[in-house]
C-alpha positions as CSV (number, residue, x, y, z in Angstrom):
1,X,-33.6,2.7,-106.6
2,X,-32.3,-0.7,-105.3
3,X,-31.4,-1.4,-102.3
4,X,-29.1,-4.1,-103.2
5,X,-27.3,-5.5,-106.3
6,X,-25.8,-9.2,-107.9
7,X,-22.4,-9.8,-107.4
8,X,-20.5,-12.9,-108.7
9,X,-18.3,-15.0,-108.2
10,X,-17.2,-18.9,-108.6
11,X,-19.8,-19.9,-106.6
12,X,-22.2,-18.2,-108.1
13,X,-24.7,-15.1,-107.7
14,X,-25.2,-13.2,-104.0
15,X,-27.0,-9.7,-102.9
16,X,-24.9,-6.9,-102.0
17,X,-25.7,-3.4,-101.2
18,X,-26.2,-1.4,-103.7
19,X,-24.0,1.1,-101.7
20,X,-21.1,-0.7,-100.9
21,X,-17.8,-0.6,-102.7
22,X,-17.1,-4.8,-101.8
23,X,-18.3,-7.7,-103.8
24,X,-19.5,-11.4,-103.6
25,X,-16.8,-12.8,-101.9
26,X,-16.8,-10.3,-99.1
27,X,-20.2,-10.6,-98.7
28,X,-19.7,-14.4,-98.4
29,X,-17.8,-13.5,-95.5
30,X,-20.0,-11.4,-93.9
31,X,-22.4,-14.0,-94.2
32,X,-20.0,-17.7,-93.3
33,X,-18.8,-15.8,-90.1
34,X,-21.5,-13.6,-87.7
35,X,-18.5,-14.5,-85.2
36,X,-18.1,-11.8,-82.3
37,X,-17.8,-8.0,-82.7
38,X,-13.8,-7.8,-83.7
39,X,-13.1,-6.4,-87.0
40,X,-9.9,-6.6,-88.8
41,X,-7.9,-3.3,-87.6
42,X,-8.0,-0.4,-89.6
43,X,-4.3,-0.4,-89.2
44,X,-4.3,-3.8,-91.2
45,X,-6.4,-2.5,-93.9
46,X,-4.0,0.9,-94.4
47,X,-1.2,-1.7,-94.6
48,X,-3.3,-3.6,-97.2
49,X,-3.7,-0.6,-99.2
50,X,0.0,0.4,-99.1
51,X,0.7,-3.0,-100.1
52,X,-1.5,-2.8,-103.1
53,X,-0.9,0.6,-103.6
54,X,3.3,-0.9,-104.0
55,X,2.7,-3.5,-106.2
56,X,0.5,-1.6,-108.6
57,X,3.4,0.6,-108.6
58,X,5.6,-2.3,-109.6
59,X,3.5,-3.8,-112.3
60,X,3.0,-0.2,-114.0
61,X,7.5,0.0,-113.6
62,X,7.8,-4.0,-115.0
63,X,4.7,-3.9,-117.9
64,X,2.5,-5.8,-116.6
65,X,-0.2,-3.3,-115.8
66,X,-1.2,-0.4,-117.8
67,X,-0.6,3.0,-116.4
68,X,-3.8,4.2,-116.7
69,X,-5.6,0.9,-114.8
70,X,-2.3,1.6,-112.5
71,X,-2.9,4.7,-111.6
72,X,-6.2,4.2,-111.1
73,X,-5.7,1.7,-108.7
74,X,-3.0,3.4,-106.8
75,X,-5.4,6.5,-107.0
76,X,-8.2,4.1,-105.1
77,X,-5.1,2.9,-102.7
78,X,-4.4,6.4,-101.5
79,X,-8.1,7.3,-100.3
80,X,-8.1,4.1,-98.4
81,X,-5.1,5.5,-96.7
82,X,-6.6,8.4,-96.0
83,X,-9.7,6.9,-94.4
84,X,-12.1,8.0,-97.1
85,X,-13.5,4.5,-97.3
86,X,-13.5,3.0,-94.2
87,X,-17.4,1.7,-94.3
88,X,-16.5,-0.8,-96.8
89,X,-14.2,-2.5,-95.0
90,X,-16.6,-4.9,-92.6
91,X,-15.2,-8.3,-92.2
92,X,-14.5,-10.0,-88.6
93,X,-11.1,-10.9,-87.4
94,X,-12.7,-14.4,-87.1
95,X,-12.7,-15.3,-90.5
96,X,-10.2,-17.8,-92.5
97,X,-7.1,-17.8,-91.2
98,X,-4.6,-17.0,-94.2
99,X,-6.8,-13.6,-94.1
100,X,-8.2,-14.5,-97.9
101,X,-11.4,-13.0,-97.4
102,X,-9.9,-9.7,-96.4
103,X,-7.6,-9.7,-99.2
104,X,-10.1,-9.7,-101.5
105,X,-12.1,-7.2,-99.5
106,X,-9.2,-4.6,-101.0
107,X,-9.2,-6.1,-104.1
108,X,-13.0,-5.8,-104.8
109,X,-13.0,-2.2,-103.1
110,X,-10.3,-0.9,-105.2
111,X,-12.0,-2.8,-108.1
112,X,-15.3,-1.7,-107.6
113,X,-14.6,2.0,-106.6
114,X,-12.0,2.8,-109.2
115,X,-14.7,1.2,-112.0
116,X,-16.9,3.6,-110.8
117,X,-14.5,6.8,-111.0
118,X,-14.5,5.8,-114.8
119,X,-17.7,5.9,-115.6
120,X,-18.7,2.1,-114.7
121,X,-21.3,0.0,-113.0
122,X,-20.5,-1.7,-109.7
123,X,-20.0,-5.2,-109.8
124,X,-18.9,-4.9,-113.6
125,X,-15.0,-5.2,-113.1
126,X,-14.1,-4.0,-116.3
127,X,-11.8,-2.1,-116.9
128,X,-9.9,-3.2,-113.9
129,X,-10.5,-6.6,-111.9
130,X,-10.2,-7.5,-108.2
131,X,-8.1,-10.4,-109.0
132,X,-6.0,-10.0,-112.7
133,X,-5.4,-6.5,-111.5
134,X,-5.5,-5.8,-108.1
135,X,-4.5,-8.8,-107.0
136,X,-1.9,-9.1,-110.1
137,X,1.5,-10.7,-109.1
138,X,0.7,-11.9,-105.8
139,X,-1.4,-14.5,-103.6
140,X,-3.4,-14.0,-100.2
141,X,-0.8,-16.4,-98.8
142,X,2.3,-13.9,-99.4
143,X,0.3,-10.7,-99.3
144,X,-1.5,-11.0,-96.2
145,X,2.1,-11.8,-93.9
146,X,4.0,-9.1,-95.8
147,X,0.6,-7.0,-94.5
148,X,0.8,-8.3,-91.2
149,X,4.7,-7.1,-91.2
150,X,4.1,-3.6,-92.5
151,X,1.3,-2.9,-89.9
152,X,3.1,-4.2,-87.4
153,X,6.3,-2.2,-87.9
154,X,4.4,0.9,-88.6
155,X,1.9,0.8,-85.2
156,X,4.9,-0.2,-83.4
157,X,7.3,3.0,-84.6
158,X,4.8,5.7,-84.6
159,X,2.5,4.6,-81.5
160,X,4.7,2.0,-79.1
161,X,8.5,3.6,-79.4
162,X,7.2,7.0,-78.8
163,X,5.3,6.3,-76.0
164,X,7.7,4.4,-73.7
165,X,10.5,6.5,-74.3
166,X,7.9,9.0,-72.6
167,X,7.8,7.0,-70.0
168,X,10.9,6.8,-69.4
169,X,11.8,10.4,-69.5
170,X,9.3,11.1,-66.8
171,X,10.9,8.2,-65.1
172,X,14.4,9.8,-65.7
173,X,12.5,13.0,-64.2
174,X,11.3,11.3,-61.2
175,X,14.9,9.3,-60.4
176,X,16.5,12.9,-60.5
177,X,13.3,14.6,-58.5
178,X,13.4,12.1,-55.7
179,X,17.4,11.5,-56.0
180,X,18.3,12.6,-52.2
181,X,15.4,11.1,-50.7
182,X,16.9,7.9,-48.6
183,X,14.2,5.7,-47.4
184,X,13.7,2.0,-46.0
185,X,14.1,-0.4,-48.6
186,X,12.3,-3.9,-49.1
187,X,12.8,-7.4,-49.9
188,X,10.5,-10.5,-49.5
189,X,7.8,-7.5,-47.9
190,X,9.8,-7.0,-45.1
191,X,12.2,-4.4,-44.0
192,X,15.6,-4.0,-45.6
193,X,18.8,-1.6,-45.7
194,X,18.0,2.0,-47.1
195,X,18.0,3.0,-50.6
196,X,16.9,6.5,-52.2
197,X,13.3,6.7,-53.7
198,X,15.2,8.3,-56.3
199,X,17.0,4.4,-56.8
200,X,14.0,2.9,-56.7
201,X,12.4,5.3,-59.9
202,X,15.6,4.5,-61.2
203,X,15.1,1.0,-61.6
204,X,11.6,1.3,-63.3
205,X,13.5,3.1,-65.8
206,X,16.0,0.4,-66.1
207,X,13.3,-2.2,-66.7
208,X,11.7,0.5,-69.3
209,X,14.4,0.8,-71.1
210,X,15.4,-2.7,-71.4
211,X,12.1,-3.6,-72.6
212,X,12.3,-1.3,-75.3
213,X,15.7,-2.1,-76.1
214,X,14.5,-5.8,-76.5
215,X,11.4,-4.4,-78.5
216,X,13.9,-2.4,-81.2
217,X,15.5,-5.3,-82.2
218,X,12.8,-7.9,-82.2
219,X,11.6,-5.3,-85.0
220,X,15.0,-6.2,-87.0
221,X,13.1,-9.7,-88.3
222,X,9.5,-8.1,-89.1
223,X,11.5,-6.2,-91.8
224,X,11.5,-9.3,-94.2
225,X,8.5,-9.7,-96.2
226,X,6.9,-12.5,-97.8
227,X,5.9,-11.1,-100.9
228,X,6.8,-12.9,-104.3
229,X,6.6,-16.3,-102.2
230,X,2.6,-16.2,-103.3
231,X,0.3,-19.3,-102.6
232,X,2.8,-21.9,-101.2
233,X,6.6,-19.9,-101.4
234,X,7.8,-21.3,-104.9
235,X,6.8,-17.3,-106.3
236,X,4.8,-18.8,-109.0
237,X,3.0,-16.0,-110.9
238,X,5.2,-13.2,-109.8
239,X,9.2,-12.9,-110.5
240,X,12.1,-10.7,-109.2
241,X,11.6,-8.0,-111.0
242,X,8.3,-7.4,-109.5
243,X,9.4,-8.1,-106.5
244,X,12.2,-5.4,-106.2
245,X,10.0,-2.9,-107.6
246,X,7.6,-3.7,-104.4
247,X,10.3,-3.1,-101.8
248,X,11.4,0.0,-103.6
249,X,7.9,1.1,-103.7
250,X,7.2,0.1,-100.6
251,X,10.3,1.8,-99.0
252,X,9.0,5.3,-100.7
253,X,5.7,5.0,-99.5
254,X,6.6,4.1,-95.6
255,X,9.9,5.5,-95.5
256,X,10.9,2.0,-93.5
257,X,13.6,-0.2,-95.5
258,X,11.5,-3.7,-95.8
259,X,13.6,-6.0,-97.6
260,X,13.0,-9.7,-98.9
261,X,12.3,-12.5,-97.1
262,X,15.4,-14.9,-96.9
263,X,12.9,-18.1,-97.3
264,X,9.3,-17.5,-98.6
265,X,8.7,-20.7,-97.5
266,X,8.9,-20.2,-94.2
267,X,7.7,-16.6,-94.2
268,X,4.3,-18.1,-94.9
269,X,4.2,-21.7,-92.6
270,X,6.0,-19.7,-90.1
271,X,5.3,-16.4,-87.7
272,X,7.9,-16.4,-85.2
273,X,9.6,-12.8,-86.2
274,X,6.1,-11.7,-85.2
275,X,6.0,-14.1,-81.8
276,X,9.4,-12.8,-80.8
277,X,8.1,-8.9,-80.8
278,X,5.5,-10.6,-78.9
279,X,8.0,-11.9,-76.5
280,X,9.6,-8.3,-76.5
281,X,6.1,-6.8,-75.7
282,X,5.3,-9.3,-72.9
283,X,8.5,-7.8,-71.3
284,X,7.4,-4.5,-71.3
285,X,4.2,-5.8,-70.2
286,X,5.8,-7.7,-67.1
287,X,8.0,-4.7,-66.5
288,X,4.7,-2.7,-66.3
289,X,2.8,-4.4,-64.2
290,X,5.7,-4.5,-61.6
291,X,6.0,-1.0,-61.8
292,X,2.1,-0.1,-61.5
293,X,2.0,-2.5,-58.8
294,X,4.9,-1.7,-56.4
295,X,3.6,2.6,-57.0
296,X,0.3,0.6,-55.8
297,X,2.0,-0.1,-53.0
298,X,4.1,2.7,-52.0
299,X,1.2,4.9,-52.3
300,X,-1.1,2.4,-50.2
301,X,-3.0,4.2,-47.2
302,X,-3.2,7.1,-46.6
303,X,-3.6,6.8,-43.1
304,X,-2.7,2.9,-43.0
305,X,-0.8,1.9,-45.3
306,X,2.8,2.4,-46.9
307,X,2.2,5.7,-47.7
308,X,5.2,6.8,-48.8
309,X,4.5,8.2,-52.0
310,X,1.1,10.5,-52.8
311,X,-0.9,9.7,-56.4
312,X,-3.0,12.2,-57.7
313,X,-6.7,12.3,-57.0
314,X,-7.9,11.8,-60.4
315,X,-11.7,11.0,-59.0
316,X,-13.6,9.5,-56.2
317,X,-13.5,6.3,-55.4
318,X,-16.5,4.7,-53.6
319,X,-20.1,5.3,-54.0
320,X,-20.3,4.6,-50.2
321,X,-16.9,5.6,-48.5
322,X,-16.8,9.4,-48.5
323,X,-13.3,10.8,-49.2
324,X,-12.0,7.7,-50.6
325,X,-9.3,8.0,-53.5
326,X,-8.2,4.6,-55.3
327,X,-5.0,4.3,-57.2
328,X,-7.2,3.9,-60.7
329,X,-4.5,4.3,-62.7
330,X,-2.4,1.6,-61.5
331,X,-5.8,-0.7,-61.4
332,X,-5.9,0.0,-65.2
333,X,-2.9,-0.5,-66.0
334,X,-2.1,-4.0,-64.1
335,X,-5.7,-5.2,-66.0
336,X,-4.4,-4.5,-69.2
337,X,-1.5,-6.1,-68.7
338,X,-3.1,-9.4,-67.3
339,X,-5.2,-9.3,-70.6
340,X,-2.0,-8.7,-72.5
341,X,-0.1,-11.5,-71.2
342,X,-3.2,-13.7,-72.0
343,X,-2.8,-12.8,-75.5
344,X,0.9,-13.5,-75.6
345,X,-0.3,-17.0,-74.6
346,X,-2.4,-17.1,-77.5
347,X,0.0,-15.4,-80.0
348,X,2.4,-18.3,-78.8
349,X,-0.3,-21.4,-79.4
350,X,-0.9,-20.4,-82.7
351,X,2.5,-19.4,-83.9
352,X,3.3,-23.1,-83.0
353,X,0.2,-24.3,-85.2
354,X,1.4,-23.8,-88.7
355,X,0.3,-26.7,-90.7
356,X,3.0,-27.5,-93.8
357,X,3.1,-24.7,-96.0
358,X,1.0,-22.2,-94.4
359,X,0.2,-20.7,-91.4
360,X,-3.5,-20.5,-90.9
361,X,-3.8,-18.6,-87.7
362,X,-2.6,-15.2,-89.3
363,X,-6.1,-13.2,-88.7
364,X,-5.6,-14.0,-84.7
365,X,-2.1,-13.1,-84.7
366,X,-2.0,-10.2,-86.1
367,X,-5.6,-8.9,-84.0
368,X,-3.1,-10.3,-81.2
369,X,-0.2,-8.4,-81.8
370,X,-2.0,-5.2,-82.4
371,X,-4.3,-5.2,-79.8
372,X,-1.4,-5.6,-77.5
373,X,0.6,-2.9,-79.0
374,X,-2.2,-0.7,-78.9
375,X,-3.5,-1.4,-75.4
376,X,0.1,-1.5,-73.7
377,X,0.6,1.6,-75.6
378,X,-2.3,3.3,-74.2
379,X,-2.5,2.3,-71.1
380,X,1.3,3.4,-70.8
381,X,0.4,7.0,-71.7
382,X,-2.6,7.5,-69.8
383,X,-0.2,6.1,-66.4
384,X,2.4,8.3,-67.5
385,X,0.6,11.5,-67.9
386,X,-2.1,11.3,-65.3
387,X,-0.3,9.7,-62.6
388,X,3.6,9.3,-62.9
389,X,4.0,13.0,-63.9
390,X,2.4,14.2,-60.6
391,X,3.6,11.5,-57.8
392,X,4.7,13.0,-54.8
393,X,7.0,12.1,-52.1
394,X,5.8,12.2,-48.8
395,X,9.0,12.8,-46.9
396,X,7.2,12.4,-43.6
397,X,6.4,9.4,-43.8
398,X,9.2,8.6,-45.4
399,X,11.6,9.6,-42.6
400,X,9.6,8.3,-39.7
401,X,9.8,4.3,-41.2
402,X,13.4,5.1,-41.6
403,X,14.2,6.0,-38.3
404,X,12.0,3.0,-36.9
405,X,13.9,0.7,-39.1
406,X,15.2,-2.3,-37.9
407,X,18.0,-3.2,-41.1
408,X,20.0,-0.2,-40.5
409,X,21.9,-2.8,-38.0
410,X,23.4,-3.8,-40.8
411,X,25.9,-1.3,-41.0
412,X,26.8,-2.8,-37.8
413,X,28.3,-5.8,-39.4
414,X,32.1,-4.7,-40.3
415,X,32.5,-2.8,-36.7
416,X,31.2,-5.6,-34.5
417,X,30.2,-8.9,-37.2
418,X,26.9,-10.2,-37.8
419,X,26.0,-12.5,-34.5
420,X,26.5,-9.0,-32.1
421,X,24.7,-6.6,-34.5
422,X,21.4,-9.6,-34.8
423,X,21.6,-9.4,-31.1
424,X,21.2,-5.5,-31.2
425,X,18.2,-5.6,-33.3
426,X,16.5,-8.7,-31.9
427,X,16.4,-6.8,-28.7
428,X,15.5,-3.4,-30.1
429,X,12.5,-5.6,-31.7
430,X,11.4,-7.2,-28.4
431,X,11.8,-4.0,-26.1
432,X,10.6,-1.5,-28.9
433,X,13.5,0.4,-28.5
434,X,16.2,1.8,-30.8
435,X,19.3,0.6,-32.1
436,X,21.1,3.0,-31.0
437,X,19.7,2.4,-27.4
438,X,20.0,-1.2,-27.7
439,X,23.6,-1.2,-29.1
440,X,24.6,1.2,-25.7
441,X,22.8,-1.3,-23.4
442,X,24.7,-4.2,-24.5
443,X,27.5,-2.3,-24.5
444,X,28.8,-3.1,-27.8
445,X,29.2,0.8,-29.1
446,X,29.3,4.0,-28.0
447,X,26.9,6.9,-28.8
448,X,29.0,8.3,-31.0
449,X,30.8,5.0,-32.3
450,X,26.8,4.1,-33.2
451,X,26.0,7.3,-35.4
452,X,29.5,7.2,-37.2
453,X,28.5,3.9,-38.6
454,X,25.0,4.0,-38.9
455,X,24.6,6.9,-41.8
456,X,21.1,5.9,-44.0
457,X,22.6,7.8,-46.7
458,X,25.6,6.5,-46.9
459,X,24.3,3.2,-46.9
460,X,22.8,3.8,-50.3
461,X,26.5,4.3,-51.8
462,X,29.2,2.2,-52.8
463,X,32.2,3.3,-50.7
């Protein structure tokens, strides 16, 4: 049996595997672009086969397709979904950028597979045909954005959503855990007036929230799809009809209600609903990177450092240092969020690149987007689950930098104004003594006038 078979296309005759469920213009691809190791997401070509899967479902409701080539295509559709054909999906990310060659990837897939489930050769399109049936109705140029949308939307509710509002209930968790716990806060690196660590968790979840706040409704624009604007937005080859049974179909199939783009036009020049969530994203990823570096920080030592908060010890960490524990997940965190930030960059140059009536950056964006929505997303869970769940507060330590602390001269200020209580704490500084003893030697306070106004925790309260 042969190893290979002909395929054809416009240009001609090419080899394919005799095994494989593409045709000649996939194999094109595979052969114009041996560029890196990055292929196009799975998640994109689900999206692409709910997408087809919809309009097949449209063309069957408006006449334009038989049911029985239809059904057979939506049949095809659903195993893709399911992952029952995810070797014949091969292309690189670095391929055209309107996404064309993957397009066709589906088309020739579902072509060549659902052929073959009636009784047909591969390769002979007949019945049904990558482009007069699969492809019926629409263009790479409206199909691929409207894919990009629907993967997108989908990878962020199910995987992104879910996971920081995870975070943030172990972040509620920890604000309530350490609540009590007053401490020496800090601004500029240097020693300030008291907060509670509970304050301090309680401001991570501030930023957590935010950022997903900011991420929910950058999703608002991703909703509106390209489809029906095909090659250049004028809708040529497709009409209303079809393109209301697509969202309707589409709406079944997700369960998310995707509407119509306002302006096809710029739906396909233009990707700045997706470079907003982007924007959203980098938020989080700033937010996140702050957080994993001051709990970096705070858990610095053991012996010489901030110490004030314990990680857990997940593993060793040096091949030469014996006993050593790093802060890993903290390292791993602020690394993918350096690479993220990178990729917002990038996201951002070619969102800006979209030459008159189409976009061709979209294979990079949308790798982009998802790469950043699934790294962010699982970096976030791994932090939260094996280190923010079990961080301790190491009271000790935590009491004995209060007590040493210079700023709680700052309560000072009302009683005896700012020049006085500066003088109190220069002097405790030079003679490494305390406040309290340097307050009673220049004999602005009393003992007991001193520890009425100097309470820590009531210095973390608005009176």
């Amino acid at each position: 049996m042969s190893k290979f078979r002909i395929e054809k296309d416009s240009l001609g005759e090419i080899r394919v595997q005799a095994n494989k469920y593409w045709g000649a213009q996939t194999q094109r691809s595979l052969k114009n672009f041996p560029i890196g190791s990055d292929k196009m997401p799975f998640s994109v070509i689900k999206a692409f086969a709910i997408q087809k899967k919809a309009a097949a479902i449209s063309n069957i409701a408006i006449e334009k397709l038989s049911r029985r080539i239809g059904e057979k295509i939506i049949d095809v559709c659903d195993q893709i979904i399911d992952e029952k054909l995810n070797d014949h999906f091969p292309l690189s990310v670095w391929q055209t950028g309107s996404g064309t060659q993957t397009n066709m990837n589906l088309n020739e897939v579902i072509a060549n597979k659902a052929n073959q489930e009636l009784g047909k050769k591969l390769g002979s399109y007949s019945p049904i045909h990558p482009n007069d049936h699969c492809n019926l109705g629409q263009s790479s140029n409206d199909s691929f954005p409207s894919v990009m949308n629907i993967a997108i939307v989908i990878e962020v509710k199910k995987k992104l959503i879910p996971t920081i509002e995870n975070f943030i209930h172990t972040l509620n968790d920890k604000k309530k855990e350490f609540l009590s716990i007053v401490k020496v806060g800090r601004t500029h690196l240097q020693d300030a007036t008291p907060i509670t660590l509970g304050q301090e968790f309680g401001s991570f979840k501030s930023q957590m929230e935010n950022a997903l706040s900011r991420i929910i409704k950058s999703l608002d624009e991703l909703y509106f799809l390209a489809q029906g604007g095909t090659a250049v937005g004028t809708g040529l080859n497709s009409s209303k009809k079809f393109i209301s049974g697509f969202l309707k179909a589409l709406e079944v199939i997700t369960g998310y209600n995707f509407k119509e783009s306002r302006n096809k036009f710029e739906s396909l020049a233009c990707h700045n609903s997706i470079l907003m969530l982007s924007g959203a994203i980098n938020t989080l990823t700033a937010a996140s990177y702050k957080i994993a570096n001051d709990i970096r920080l705070l858990a610095s030592g053991p012996r010489c450092g901030i110490g004030e908060i314990l990680l857990p010890e997940n593993e060793p960490g040096s091949s030469i240092m014996p006993g050593k524990v790093n802060p890993t997940q903290c390292e791993a965190l602020s690394q993918v969020c350096i690479h993220l930030m990178g990729l917002h960059y990038s996201i951002s140059i070619a969102a800006s690149q979209g030459h008159f009536q189409l976009n061709a950056n979209k294979t990079m964006i949308v790798f982009s987007i998802l790469r950043s929505i699934n790294l962010i997303s699982d970096a976030l869970e791994s932090f939260n689950y094996r280190c923010l769940t079990e961080i301790k507060a190491n009271k000790k330590k935590i009491n004995d930098y209060l007590e040493k602390s210079l700023m709680l001269v700052t309560a000072l200020n009302p009683k005896i104004g700012y020049d006085k209580s500066a003088e109190i704490a220069k002097k405790a500084f030079n003679e490494n003594i305390t406040l309290k003893e340097s307050a009673i030697e220049l004999k602005y306070l009393t003992e007991e006038e001193f520890d009425e106004a100097v309470q820590p925790e009531k210095m973390t309260k608005i009176s």
